[in-house]
HTML snippet that shows the backbone in 3Dmol.js (N, CA, C, O; Angstrom):
<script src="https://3Dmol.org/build/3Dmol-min.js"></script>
<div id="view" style="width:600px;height:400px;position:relative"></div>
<script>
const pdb = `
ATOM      1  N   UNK A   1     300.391 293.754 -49.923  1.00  0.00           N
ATOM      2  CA  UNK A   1     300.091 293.558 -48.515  1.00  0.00           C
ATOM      3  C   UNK A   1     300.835 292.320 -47.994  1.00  0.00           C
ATOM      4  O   UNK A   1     300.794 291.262 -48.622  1.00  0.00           O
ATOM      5  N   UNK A   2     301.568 292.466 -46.752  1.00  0.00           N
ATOM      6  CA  UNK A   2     302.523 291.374 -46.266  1.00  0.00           C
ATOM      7  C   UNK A   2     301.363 290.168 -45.739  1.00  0.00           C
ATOM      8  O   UNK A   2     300.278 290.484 -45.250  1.00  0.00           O
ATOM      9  N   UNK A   3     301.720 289.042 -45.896  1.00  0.00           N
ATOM     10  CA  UNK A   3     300.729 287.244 -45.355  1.00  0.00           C
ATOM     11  C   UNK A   3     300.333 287.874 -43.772  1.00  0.00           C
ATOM     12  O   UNK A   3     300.786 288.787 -43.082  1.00  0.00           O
ATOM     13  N   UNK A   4     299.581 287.179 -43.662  1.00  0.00           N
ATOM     14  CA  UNK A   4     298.949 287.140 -42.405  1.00  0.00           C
ATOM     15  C   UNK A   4     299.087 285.742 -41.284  1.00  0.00           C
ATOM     16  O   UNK A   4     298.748 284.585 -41.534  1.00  0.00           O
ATOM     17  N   UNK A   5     299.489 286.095 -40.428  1.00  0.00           N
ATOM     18  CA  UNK A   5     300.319 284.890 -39.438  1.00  0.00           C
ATOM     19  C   UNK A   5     298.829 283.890 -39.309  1.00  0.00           C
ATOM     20  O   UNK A   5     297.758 284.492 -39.234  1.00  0.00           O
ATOM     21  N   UNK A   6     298.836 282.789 -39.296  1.00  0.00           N
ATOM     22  CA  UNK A   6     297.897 282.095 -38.527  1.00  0.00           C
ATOM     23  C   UNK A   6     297.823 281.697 -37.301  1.00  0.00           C
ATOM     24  O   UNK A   6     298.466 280.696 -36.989  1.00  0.00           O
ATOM     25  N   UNK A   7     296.881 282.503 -36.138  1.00  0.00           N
ATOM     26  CA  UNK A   7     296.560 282.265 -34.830  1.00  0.00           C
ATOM     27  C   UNK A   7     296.730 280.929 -34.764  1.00  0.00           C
ATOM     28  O   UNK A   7     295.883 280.152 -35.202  1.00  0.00           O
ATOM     29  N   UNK A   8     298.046 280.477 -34.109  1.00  0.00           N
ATOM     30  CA  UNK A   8     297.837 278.571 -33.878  1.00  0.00           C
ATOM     31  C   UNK A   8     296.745 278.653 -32.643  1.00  0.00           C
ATOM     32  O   UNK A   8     295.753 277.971 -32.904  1.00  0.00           O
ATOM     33  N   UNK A   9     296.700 279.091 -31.798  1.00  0.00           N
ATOM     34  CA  UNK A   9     295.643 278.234 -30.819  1.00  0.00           C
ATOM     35  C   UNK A   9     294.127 278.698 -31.540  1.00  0.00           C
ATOM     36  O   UNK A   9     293.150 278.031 -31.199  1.00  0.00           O
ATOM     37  N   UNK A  10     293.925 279.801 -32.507  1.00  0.00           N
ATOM     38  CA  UNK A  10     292.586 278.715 -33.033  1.00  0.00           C
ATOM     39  C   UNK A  10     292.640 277.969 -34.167  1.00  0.00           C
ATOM     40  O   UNK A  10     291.607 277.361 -34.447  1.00  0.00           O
ATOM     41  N   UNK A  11     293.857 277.821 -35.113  1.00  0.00           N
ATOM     42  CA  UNK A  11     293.894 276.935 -35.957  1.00  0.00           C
ATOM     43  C   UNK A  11     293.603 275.284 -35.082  1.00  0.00           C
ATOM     44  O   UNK A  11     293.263 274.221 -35.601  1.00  0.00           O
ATOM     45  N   UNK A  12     293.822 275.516 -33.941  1.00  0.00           N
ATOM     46  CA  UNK A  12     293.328 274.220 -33.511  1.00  0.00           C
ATOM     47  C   UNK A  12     292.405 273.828 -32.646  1.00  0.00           C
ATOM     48  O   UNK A  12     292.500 272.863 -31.888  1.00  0.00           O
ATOM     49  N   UNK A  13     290.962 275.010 -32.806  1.00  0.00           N
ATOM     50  CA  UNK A  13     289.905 274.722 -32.540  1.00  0.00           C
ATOM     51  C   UNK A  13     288.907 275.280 -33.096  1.00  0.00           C
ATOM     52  O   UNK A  13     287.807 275.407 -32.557  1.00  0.00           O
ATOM     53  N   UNK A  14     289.377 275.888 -34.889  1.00  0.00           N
ATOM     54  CA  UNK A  14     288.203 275.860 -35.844  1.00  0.00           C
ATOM     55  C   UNK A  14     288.713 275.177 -36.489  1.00  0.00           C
ATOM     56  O   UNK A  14     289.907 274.911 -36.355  1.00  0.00           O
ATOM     57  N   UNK A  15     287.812 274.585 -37.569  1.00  0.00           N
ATOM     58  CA  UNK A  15     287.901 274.580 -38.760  1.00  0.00           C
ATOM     59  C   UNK A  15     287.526 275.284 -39.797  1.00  0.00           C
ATOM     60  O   UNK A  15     287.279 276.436 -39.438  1.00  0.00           O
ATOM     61  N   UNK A  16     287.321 275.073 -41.274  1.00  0.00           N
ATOM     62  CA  UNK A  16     286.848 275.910 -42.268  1.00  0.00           C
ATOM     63  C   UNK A  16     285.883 274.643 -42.844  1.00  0.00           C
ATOM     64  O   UNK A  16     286.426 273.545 -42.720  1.00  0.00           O
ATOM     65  N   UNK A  17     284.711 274.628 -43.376  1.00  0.00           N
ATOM     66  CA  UNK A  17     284.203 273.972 -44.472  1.00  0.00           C
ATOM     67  C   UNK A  17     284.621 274.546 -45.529  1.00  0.00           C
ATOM     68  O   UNK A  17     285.324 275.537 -45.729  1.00  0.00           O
ATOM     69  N   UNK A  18     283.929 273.549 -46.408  1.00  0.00           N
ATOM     70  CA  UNK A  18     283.859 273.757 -48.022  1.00  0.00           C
ATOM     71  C   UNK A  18     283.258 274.973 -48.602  1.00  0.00           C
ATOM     72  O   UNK A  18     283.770 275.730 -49.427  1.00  0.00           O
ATOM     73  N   UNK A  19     282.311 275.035 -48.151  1.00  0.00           N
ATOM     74  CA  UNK A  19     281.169 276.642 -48.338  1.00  0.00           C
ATOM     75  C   UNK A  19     281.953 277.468 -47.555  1.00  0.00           C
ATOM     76  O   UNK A  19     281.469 278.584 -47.363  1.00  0.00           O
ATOM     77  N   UNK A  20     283.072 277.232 -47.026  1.00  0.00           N
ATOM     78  CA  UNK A  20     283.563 279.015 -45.574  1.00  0.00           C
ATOM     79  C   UNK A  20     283.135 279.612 -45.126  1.00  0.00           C
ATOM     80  O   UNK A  20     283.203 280.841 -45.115  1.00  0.00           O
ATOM     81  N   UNK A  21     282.278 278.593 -44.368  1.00  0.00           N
ATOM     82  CA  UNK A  21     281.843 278.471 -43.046  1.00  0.00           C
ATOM     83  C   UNK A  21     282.413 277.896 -41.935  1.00  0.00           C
ATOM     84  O   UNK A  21     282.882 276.779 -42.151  1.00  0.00           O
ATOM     85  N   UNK A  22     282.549 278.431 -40.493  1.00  0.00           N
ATOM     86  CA  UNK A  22     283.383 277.546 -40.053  1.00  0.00           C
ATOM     87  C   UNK A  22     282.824 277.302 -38.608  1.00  0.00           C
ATOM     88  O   UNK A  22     282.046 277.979 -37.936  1.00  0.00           O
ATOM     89  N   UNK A  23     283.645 275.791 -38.272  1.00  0.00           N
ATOM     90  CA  UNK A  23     283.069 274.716 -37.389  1.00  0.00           C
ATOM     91  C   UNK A  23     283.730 274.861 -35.982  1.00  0.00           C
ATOM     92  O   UNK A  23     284.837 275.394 -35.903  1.00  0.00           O
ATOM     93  N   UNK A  24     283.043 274.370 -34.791  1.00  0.00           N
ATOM     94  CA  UNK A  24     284.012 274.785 -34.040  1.00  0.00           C
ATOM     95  C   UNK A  24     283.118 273.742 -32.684  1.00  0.00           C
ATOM     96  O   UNK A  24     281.963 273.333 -32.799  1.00  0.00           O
ATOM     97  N   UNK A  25     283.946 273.524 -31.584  1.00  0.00           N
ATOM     98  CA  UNK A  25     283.574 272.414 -31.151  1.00  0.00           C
ATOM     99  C   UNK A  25     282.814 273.253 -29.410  1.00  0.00           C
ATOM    100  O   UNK A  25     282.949 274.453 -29.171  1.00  0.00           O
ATOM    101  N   UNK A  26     282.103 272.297 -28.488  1.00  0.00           N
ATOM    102  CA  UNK A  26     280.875 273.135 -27.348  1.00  0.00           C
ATOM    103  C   UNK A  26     281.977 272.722 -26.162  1.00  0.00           C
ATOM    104  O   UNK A  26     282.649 271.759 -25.792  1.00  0.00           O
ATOM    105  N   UNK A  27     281.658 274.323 -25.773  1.00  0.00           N
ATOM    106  CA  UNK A  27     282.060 274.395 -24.219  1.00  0.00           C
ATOM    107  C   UNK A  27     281.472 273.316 -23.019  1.00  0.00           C
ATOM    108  O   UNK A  27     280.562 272.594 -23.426  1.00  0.00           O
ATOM    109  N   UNK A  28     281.767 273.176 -21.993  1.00  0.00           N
ATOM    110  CA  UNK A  28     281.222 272.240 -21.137  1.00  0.00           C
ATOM    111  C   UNK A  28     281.179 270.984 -20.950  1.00  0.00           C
ATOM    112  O   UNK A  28     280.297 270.320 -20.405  1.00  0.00           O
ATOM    113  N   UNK A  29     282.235 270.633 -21.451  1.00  0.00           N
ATOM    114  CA  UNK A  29     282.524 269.014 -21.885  1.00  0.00           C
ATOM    115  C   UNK A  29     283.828 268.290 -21.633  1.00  0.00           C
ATOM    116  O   UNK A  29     284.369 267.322 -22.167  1.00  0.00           O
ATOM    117  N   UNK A  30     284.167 269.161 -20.555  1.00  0.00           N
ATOM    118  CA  UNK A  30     285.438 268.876 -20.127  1.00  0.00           C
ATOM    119  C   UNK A  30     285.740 267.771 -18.989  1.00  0.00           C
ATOM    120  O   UNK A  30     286.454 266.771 -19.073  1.00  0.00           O
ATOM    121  N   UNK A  31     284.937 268.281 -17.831  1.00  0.00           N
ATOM    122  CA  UNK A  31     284.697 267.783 -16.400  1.00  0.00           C
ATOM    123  C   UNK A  31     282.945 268.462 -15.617  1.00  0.00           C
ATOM    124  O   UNK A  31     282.047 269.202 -16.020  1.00  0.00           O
ATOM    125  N   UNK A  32     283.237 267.647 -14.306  1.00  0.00           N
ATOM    126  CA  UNK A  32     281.695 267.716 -13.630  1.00  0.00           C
ATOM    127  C   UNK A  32     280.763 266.960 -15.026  1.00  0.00           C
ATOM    128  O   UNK A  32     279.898 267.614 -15.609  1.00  0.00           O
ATOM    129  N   UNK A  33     280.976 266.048 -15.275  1.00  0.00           N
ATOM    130  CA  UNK A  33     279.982 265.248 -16.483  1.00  0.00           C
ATOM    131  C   UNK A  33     278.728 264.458 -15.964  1.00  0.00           C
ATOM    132  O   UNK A  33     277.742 264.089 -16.602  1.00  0.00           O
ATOM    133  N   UNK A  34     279.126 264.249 -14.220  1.00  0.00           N
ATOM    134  CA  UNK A  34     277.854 263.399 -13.829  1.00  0.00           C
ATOM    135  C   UNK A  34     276.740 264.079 -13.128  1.00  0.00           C
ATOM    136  O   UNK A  34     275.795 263.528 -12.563  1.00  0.00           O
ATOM    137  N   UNK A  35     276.957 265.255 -13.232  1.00  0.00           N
ATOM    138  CA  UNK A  35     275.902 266.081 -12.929  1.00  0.00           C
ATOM    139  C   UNK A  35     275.176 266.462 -14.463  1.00  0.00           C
ATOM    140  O   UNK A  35     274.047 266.919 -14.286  1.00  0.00           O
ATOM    141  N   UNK A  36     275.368 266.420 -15.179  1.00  0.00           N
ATOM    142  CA  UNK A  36     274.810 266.697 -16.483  1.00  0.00           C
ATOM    143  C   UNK A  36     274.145 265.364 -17.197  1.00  0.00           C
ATOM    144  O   UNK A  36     274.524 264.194 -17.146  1.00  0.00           O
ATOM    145  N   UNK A  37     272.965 265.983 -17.914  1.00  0.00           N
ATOM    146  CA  UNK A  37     271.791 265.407 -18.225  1.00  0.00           C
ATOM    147  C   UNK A  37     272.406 264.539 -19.382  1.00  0.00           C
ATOM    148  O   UNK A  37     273.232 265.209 -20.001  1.00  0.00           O
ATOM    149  N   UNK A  38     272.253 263.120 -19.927  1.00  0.00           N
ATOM    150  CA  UNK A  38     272.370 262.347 -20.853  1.00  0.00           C
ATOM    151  C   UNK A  38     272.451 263.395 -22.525  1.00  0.00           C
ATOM    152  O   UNK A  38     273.285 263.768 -23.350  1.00  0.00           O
ATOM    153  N   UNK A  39     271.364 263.462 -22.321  1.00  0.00           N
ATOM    154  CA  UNK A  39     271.094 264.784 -23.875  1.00  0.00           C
ATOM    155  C   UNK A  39     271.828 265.149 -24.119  1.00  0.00           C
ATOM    156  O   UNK A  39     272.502 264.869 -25.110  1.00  0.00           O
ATOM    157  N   UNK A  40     272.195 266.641 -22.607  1.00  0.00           N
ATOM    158  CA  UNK A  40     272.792 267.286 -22.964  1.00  0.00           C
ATOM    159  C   UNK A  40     274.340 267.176 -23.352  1.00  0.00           C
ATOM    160  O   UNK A  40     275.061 267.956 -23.975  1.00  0.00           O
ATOM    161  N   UNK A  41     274.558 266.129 -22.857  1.00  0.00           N
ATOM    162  CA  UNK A  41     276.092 265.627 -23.189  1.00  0.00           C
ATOM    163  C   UNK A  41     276.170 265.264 -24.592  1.00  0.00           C
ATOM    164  O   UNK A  41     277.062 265.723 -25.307  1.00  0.00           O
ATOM    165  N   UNK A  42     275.104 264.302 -25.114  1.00  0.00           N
ATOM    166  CA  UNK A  42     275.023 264.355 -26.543  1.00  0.00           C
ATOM    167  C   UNK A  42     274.952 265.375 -27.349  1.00  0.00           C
ATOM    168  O   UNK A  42     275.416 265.326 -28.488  1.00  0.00           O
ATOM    169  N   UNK A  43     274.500 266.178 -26.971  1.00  0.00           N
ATOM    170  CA  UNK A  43     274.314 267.403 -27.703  1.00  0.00           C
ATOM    171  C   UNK A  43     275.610 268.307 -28.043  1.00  0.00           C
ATOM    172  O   UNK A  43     276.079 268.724 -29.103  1.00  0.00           O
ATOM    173  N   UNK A  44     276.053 268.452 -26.447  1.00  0.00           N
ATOM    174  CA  UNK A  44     277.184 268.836 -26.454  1.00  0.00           C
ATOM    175  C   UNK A  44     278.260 268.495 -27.555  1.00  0.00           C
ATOM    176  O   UNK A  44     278.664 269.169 -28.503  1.00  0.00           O
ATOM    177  N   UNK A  45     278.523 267.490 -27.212  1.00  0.00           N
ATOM    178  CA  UNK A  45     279.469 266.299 -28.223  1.00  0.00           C
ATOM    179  C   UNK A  45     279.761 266.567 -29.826  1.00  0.00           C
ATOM    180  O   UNK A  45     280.723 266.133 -30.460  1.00  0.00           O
ATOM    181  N   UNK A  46     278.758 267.338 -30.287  1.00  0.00           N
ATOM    182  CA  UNK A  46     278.808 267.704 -31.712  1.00  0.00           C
ATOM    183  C   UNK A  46     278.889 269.267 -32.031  1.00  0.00           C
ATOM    184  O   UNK A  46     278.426 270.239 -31.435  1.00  0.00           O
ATOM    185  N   UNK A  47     279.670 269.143 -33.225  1.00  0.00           N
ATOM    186  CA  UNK A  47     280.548 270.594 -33.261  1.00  0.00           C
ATOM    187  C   UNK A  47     279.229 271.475 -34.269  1.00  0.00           C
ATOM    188  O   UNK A  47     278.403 270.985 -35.038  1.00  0.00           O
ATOM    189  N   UNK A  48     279.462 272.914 -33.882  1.00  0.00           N
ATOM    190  CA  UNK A  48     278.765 273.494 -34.367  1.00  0.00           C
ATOM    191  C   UNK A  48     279.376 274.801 -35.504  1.00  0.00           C
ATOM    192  O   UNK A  48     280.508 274.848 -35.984  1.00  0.00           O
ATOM    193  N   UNK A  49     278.289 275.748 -35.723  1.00  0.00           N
ATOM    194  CA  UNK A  49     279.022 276.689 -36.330  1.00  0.00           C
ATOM    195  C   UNK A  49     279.567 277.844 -35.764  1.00  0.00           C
ATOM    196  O   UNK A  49     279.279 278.040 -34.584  1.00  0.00           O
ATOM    197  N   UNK A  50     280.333 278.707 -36.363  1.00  0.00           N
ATOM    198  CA  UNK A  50     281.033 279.944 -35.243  1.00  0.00           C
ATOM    199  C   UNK A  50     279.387 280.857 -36.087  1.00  0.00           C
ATOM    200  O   UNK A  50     278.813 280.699 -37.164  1.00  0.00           O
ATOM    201  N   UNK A  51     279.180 281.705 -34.987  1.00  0.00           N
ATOM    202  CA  UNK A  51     278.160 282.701 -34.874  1.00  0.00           C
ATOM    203  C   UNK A  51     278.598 283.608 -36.154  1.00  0.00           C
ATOM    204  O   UNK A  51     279.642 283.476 -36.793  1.00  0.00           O
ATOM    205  N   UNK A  52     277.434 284.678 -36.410  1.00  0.00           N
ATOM    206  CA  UNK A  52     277.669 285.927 -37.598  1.00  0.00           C
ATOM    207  C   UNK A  52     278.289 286.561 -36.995  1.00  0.00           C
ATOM    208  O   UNK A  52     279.036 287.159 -37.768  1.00  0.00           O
ATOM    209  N   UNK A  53     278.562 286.973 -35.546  1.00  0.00           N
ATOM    210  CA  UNK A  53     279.032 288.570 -34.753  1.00  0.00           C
ATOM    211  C   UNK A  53     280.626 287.972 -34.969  1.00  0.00           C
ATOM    212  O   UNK A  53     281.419 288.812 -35.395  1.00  0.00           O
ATOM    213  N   UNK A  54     281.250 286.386 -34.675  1.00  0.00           N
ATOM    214  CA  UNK A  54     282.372 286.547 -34.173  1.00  0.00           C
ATOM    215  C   UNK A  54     282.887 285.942 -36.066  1.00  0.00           C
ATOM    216  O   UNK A  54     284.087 286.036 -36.325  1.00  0.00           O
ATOM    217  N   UNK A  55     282.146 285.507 -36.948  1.00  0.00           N
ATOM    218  CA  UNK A  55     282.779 285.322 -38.036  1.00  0.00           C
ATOM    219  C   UNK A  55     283.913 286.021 -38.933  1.00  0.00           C
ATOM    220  O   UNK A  55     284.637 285.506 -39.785  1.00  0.00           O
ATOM    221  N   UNK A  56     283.867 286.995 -38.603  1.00  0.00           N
ATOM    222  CA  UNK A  56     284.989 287.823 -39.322  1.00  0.00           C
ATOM    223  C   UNK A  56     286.157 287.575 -38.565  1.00  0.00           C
ATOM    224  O   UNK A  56     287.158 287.096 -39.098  1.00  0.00           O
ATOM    225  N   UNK A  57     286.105 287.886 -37.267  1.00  0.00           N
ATOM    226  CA  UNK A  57     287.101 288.200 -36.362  1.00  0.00           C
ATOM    227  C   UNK A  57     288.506 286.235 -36.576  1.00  0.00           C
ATOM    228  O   UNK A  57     289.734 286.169 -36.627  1.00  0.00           O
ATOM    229  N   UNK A  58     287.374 285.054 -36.631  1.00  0.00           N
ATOM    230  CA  UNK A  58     287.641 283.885 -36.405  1.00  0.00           C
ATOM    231  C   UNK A  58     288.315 283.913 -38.200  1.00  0.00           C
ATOM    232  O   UNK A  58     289.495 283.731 -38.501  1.00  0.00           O
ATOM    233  N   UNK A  59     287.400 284.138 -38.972  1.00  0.00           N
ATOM    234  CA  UNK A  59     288.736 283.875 -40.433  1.00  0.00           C
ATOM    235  C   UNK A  59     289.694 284.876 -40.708  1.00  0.00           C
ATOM    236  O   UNK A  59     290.228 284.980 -41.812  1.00  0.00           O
ATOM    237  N   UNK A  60     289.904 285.526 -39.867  1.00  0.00           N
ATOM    238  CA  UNK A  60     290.854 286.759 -39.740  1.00  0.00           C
ATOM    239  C   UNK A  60     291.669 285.742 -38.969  1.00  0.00           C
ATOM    240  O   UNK A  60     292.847 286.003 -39.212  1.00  0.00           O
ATOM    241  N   UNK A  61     291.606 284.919 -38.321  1.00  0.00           N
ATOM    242  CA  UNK A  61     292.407 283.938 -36.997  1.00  0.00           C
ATOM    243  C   UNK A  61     293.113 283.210 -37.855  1.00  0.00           C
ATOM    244  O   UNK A  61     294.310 283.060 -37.611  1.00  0.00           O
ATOM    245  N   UNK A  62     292.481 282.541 -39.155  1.00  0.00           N
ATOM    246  CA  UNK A  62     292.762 281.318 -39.820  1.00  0.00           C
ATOM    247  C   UNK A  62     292.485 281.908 -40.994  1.00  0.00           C
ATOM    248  O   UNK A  62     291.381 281.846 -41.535  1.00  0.00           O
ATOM    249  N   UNK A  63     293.555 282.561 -41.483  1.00  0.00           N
ATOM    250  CA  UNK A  63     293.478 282.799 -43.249  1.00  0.00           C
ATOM    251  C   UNK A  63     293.452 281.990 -44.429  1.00  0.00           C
ATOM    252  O   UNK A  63     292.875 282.154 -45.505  1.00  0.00           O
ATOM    253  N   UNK A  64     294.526 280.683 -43.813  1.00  0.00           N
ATOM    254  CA  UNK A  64     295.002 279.811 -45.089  1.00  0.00           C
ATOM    255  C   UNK A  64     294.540 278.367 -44.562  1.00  0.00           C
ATOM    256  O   UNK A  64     295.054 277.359 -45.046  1.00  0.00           O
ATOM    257  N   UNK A  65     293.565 278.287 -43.566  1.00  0.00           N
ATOM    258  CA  UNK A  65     292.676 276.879 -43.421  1.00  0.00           C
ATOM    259  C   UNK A  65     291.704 276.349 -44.999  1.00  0.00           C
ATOM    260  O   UNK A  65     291.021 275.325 -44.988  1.00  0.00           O
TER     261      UNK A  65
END
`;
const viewer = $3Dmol.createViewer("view");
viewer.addModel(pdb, "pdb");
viewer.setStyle({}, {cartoon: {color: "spectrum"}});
viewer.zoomTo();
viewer.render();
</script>
């Protein structure tokens, strides 16, 4: 079976952990920030995991991360 290209634009907004699982950073954190609640900006701020539905599709994106 021929390599599989790596999607650059999400090689550079997942990552992979150690276990391969993978990390990925929150929408809404771009602009309009002073209308948004203290928390939620904190909250925002920290990266989370990619979901079960889109997991396949995302290490199919990034084979050799």
């Amino acid at each position: 079976m021929p390599k599989l290209k790596t999607h650059k634009g999400a090689a550079k907004r997942f990552k992979k952990t150690g276990t391969g699982k993978v990390k990925r950073g929150q929408a809404k954190m771009r602009h309009i920030l002073t209308s948004k609640d203290k928390k939620t900006k904190r909250k925002l701020g920290k990266s989370v995991l990619v979901s079960a539905g889109d997991l396949r599709k995302v290490k199919r994106m990034i084979p050799y991360q």
